[in-house]
One Martini backbone bead per residue (centre of mass of N, CA, C, O) as a GRO file, in nm:
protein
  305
    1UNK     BB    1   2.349   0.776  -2.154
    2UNK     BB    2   2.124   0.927  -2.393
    3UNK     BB    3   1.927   1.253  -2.437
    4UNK     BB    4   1.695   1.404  -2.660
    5UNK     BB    5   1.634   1.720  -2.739
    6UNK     BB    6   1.376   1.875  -2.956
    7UNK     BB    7   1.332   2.210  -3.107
    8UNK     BB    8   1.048   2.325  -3.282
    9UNK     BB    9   0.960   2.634  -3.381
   10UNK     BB   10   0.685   2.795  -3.483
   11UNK     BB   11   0.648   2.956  -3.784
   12UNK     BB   12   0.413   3.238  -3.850
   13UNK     BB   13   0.277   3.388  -4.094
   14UNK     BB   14   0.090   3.721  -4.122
   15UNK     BB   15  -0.102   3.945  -4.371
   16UNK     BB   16  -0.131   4.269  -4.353
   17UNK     BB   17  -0.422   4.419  -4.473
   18UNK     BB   18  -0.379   4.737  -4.677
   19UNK     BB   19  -0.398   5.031  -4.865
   20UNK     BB   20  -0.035   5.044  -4.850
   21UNK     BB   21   0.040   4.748  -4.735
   22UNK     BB   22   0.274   4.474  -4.675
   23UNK     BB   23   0.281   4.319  -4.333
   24UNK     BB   24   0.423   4.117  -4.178
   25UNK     BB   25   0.379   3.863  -3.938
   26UNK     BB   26   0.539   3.710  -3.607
   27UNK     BB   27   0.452   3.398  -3.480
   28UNK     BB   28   0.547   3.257  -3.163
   29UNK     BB   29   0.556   2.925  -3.048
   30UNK     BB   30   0.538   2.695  -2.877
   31UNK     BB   31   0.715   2.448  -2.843
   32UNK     BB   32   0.821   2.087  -2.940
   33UNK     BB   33   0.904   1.799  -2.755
   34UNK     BB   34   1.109   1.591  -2.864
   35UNK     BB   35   1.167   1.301  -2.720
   36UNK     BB   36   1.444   1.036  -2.716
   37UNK     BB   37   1.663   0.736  -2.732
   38UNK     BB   38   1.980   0.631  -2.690
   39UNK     BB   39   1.989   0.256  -2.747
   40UNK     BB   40   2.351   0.259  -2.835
   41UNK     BB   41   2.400   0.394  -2.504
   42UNK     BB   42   2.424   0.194  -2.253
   43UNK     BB   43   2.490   0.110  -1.909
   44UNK     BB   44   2.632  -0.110  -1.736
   45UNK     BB   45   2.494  -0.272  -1.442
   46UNK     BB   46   2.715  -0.450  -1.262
   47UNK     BB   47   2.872  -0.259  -1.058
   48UNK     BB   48   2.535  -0.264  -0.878
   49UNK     BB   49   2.560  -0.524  -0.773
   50UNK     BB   50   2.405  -0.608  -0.452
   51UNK     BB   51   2.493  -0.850  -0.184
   52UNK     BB   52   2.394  -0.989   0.108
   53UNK     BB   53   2.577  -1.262   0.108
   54UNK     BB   54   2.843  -1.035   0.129
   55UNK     BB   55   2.776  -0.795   0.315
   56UNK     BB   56   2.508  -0.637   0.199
   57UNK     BB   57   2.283  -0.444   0.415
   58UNK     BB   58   2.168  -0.212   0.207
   59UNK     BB   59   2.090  -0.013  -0.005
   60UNK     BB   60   2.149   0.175  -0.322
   61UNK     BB   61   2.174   0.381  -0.552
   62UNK     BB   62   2.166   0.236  -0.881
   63UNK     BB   63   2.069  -0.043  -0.751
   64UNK     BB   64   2.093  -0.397  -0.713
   65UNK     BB   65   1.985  -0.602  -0.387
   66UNK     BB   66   2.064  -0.905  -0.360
   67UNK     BB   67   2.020  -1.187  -0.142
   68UNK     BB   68   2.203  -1.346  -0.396
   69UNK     BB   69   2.376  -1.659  -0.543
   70UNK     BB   70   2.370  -1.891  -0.735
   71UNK     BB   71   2.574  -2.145  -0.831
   72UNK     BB   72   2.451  -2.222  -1.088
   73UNK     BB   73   2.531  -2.017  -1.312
   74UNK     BB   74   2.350  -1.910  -1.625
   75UNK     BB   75   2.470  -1.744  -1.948
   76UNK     BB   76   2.580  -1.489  -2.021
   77UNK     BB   77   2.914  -1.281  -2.081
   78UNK     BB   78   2.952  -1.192  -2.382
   79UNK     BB   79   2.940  -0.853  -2.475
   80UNK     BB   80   3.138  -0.722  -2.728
   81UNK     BB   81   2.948  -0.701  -2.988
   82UNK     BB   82   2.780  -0.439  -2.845
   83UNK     BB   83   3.049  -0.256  -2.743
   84UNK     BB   84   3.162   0.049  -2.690
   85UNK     BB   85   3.452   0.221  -2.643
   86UNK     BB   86   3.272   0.388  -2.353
   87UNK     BB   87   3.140   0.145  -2.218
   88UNK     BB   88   2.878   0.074  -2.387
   89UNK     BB   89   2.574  -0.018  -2.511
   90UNK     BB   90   2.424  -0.178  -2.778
   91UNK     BB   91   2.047  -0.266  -2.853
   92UNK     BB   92   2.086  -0.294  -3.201
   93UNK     BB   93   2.349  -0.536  -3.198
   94UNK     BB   94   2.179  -0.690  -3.032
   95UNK     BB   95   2.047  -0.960  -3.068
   96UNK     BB   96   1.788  -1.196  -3.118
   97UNK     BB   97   1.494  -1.380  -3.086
   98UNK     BB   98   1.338  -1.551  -3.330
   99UNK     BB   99   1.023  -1.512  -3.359
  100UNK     BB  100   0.666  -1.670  -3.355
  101UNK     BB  101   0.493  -1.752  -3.086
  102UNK     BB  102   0.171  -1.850  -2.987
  103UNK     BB  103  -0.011  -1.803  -2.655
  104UNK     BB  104  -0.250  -1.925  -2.399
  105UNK     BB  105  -0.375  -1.697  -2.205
  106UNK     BB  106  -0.398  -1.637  -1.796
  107UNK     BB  107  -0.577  -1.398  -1.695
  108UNK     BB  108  -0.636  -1.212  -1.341
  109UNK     BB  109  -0.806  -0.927  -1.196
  110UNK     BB  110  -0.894  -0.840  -0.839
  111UNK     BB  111  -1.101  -0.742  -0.587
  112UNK     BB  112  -1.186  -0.770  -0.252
  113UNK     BB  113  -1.325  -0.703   0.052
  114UNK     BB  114  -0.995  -0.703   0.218
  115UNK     BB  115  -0.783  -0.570   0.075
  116UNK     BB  116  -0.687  -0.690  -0.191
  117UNK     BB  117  -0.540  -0.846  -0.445
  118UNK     BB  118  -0.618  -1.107  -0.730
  119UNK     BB  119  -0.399  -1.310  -0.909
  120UNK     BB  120  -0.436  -1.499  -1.191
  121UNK     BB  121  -0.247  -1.801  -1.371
  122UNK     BB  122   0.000  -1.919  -1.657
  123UNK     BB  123   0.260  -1.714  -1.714
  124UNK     BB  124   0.135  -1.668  -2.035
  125UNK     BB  125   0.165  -1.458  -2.305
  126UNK     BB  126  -0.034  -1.226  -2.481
  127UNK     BB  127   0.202  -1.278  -2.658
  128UNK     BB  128   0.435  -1.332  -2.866
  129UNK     BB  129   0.752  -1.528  -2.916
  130UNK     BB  130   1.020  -1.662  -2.913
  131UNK     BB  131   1.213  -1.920  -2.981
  132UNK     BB  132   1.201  -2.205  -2.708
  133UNK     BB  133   1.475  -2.311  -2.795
  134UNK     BB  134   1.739  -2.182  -2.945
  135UNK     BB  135   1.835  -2.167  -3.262
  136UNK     BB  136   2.139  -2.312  -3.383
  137UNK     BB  137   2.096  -2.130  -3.655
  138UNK     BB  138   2.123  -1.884  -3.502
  139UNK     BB  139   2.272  -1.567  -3.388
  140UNK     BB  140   2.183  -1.594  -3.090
  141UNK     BB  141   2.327  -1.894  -3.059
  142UNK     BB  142   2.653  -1.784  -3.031
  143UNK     BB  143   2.574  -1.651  -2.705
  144UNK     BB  144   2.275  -1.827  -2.607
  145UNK     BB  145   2.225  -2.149  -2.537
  146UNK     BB  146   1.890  -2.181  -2.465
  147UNK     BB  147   1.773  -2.462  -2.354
  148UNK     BB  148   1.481  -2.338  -2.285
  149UNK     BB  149   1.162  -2.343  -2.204
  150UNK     BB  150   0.765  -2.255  -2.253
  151UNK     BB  151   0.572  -2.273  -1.964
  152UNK     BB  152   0.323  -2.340  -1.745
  153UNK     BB  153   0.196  -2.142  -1.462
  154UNK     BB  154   0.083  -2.114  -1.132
  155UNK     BB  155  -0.071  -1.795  -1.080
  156UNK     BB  156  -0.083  -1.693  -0.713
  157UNK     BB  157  -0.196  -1.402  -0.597
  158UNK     BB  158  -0.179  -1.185  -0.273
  159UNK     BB  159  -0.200  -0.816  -0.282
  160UNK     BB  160  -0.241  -0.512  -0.203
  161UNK     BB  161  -0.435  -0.261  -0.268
  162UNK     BB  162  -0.282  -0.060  -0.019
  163UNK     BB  163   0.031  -0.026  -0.041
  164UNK     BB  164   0.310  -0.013   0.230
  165UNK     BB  165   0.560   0.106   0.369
  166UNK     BB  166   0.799  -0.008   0.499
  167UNK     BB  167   1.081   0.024   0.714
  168UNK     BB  168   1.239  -0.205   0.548
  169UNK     BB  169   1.327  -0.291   0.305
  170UNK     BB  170   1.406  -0.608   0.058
  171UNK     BB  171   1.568  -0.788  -0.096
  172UNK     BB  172   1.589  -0.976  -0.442
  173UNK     BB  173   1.504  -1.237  -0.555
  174UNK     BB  174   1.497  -1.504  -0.771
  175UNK     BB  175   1.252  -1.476  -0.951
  176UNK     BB  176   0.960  -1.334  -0.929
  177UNK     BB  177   0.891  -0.940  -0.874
  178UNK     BB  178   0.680  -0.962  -1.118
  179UNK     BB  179   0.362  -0.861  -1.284
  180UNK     BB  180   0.230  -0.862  -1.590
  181UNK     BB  181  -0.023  -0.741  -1.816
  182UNK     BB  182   0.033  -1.017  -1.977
  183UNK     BB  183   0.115  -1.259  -1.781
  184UNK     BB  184   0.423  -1.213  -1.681
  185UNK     BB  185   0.691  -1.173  -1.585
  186UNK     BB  186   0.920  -1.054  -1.372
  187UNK     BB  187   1.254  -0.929  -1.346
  188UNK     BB  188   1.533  -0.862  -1.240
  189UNK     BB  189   1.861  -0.728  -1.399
  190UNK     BB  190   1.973  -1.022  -1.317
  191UNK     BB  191   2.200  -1.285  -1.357
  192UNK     BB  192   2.300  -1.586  -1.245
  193UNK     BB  193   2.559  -1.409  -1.309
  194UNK     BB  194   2.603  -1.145  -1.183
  195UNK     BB  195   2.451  -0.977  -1.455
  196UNK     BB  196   2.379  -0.795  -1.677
  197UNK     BB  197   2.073  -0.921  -1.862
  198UNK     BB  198   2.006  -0.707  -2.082
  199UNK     BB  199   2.335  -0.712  -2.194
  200UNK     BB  200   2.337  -1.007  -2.237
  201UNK     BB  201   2.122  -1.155  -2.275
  202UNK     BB  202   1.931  -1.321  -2.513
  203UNK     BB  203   1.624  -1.143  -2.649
  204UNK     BB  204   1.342  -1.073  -2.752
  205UNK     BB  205   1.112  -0.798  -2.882
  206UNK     BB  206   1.018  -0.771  -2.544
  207UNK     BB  207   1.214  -0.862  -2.349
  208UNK     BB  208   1.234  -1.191  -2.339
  209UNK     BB  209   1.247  -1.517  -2.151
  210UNK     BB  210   1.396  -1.812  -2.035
  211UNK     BB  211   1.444  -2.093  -1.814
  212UNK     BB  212   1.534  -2.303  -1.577
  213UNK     BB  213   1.162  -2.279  -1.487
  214UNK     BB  214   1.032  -2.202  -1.794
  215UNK     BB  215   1.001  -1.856  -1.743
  216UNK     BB  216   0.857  -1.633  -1.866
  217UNK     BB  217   1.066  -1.333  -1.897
  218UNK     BB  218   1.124  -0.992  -1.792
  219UNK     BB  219   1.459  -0.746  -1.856
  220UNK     BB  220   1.288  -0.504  -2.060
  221UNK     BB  221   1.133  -0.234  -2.194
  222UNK     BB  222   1.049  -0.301  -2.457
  223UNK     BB  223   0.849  -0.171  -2.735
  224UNK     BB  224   0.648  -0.350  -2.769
  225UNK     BB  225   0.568  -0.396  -2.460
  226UNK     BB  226   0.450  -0.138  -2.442
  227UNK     BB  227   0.258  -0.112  -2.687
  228UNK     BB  228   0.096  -0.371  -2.560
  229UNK     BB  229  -0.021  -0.234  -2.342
  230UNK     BB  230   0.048   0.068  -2.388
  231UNK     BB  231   0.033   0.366  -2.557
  232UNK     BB  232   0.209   0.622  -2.562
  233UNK     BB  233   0.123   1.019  -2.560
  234UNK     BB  234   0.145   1.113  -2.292
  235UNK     BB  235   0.283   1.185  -2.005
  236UNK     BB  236   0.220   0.953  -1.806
  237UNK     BB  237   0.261   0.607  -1.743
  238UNK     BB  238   0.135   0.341  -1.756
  239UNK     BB  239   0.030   0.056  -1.594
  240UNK     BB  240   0.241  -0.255  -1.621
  241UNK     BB  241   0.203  -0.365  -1.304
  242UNK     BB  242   0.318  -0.587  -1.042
  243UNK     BB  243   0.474  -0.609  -0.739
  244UNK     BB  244   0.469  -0.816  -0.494
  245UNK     BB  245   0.428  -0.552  -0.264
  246UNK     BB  246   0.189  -0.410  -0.473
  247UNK     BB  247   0.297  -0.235  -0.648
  248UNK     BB  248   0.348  -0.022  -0.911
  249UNK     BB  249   0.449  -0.035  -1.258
  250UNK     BB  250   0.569   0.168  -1.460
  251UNK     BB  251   0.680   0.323  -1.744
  252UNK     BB  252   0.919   0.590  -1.851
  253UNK     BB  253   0.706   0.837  -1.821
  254UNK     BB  254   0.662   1.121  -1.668
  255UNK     BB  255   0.434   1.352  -1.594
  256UNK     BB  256   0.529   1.513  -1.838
  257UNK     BB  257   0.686   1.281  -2.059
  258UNK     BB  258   0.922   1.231  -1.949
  259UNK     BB  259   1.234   1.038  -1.953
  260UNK     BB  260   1.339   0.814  -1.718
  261UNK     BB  261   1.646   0.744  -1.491
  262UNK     BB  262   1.718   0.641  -1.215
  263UNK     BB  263   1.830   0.880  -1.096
  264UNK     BB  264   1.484   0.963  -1.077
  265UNK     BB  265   1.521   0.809  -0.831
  266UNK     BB  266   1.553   0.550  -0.591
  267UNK     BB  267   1.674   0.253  -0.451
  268UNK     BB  268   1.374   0.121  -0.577
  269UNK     BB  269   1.292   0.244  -0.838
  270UNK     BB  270   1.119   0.492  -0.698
  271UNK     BB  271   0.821   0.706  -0.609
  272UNK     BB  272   0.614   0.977  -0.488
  273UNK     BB  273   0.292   1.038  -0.714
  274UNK     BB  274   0.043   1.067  -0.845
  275UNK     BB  275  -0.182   0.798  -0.965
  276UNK     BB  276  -0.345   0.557  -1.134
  277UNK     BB  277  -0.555   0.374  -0.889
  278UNK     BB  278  -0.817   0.193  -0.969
  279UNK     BB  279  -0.935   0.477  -1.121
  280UNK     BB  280  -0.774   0.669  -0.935
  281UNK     BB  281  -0.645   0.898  -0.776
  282UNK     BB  282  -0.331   0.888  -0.615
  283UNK     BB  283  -0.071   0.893  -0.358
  284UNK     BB  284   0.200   0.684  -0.443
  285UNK     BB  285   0.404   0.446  -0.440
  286UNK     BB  286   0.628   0.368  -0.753
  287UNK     BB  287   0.724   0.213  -1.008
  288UNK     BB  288   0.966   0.180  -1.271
  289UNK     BB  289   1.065   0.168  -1.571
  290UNK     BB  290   1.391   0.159  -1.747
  291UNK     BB  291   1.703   0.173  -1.938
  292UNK     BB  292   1.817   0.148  -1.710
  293UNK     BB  293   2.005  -0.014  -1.424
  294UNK     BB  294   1.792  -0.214  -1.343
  295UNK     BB  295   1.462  -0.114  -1.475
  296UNK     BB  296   1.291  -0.190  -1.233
  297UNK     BB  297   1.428  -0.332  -0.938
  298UNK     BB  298   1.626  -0.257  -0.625
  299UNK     BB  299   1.396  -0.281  -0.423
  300UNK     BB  300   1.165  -0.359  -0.180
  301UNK     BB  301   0.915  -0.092  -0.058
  302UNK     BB  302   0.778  -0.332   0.057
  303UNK     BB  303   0.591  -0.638   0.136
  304UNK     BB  304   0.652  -0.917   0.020
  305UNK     BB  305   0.485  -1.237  -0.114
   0.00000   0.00000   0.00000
């Protein structure tokens, strides 16, 4: 995990005309901040995958808390040729699923009477995605083969429209954890082989793919996908979608603009300040996607759908 700031400081020459000499004037402006992310360098987040049915009783920082693990758990386990000496993931060298397939999609949110937010639709993402099942003449076929199609389902959510953190946190299930501005899923960080699915799994340049259950979800924050919801261009990141417990998650990039990385959150993966929230600013508890590990969701903050 790498962060580079550069700053170039502009010097403006301005020349003092008077009839004895000319004397340069040197005015020094505000720094500009280019900030940009190294993911070639990113960290495996397997080590951090905590399972309550193994006896971990509660989330913990920089961690995704999981219910369990499916007996028959299957994707990728091999990423040794995106894997760097210093045993970081290079996210440049991994594989994509290629293809530009597109789809019928079926999204609507509104809010009712009773305090509610109402989403619904056909699971179907607003945007092209890869080939699938994989094609076996590609070379993402050689490290996932991915034999899952992509299906409609009916998604029908009923979250709070101002939720509230719960007492106790809440460990995370397998299938959808949230809900995308795209009309696809979210799903949490992990594959059902217990490995971090954003650096094992390979997926298409959404950062997205299909399952057992026919469902495109996505585990990374690819940049076609935030750039097809909301180009960032200052400040706070835009809101991304919606997680069960009714929170939002937005992008990657804080207050100031500077990108968010795990450590400057919470163990459920957010943290609570004003946020623009159904039109109005807000101060509440919400999520961010990150590009390292867990990426989504830690555990959930409030209580789930």
């Amino acid at each position: 995990m790498q962060t580079f700031r550069f700053f170039f400081p502009a010097i403006i020459l301005l020349t003092a005309i008077s009839c004895e000499e000319e004397e340069p004037i040197i005015v020094i402006e505000e720094p500009v901040v280019n900030e940009t992310v190294d993911i070639t360098h990113l960290p495996f987040g397997g080590p951090n995958i905590l399972i309550r049915t193994e006896g971990v009783m509660q989330p913990d920082f920089l961690s995704l808390w999981l219910c369990g693990l499916p007996e028959d758990g299957a994707g990728n386990a091999d990423a040794v040729d995106w894997t760097n000496e210093d045993g970081t993931w290079d996210y440049t060298r991994k594989p994509q699923v290629e293809g530009d397939v597109a789809w019928l999609s079926e999204f609507d949110i509104s809010l009712d009477d009773d305090g509610n937010r109402i989403i619904t639709g056909n699971a179907l993402p607003n945007h092209t995605t890869g080939i699938f099942p994989i094609d076996p003449a590609s070379l993402a076929y050689q490290y996932d083969r991915n034999p899952n199609i992509i299906e409609a389902h009916e998604v029908s959510y009923i979250l709070p429209a101002m939720p509230e953190v719960a007492t106790n946190s809440s460990c995370v299930p397998f299938g959808p954890s949230g809900i995308s501005l795209s009309g696809s899923a979210i799903y949490h960080g992990a594959s059902t082989l217990g490995n971090d699915a954003a650096a094992h799994e390979i997926l298409d340049r959404f950062g997205g793919h299909t399952d057992g259950t026919q469902t495109y979800h996505y585990h990374f924050p690819a940049q076609d996908l935030q750039d097809h919801i909301h180009t960032h261009e200052s400040g706070h990141s835009a809101l991304m979608g919606y997680m069960l417990d009714g929170f939002g998650i937005y992008g990657p990039h804080d207050e100031d603009g500077e990108i968010l990385w795990s450590e400057d959150l919470d163990e459920c993966h957010g943290h609570t300040h004003p946020v623009l929230w159904d039109g109005e600013m807000v101060d509440m508890y919400h999520y961010h996607w990150t590009y390292d590990f867990p990426y989504n969701i830690g555990c959930f903050k409030g209580t789930p759908n």
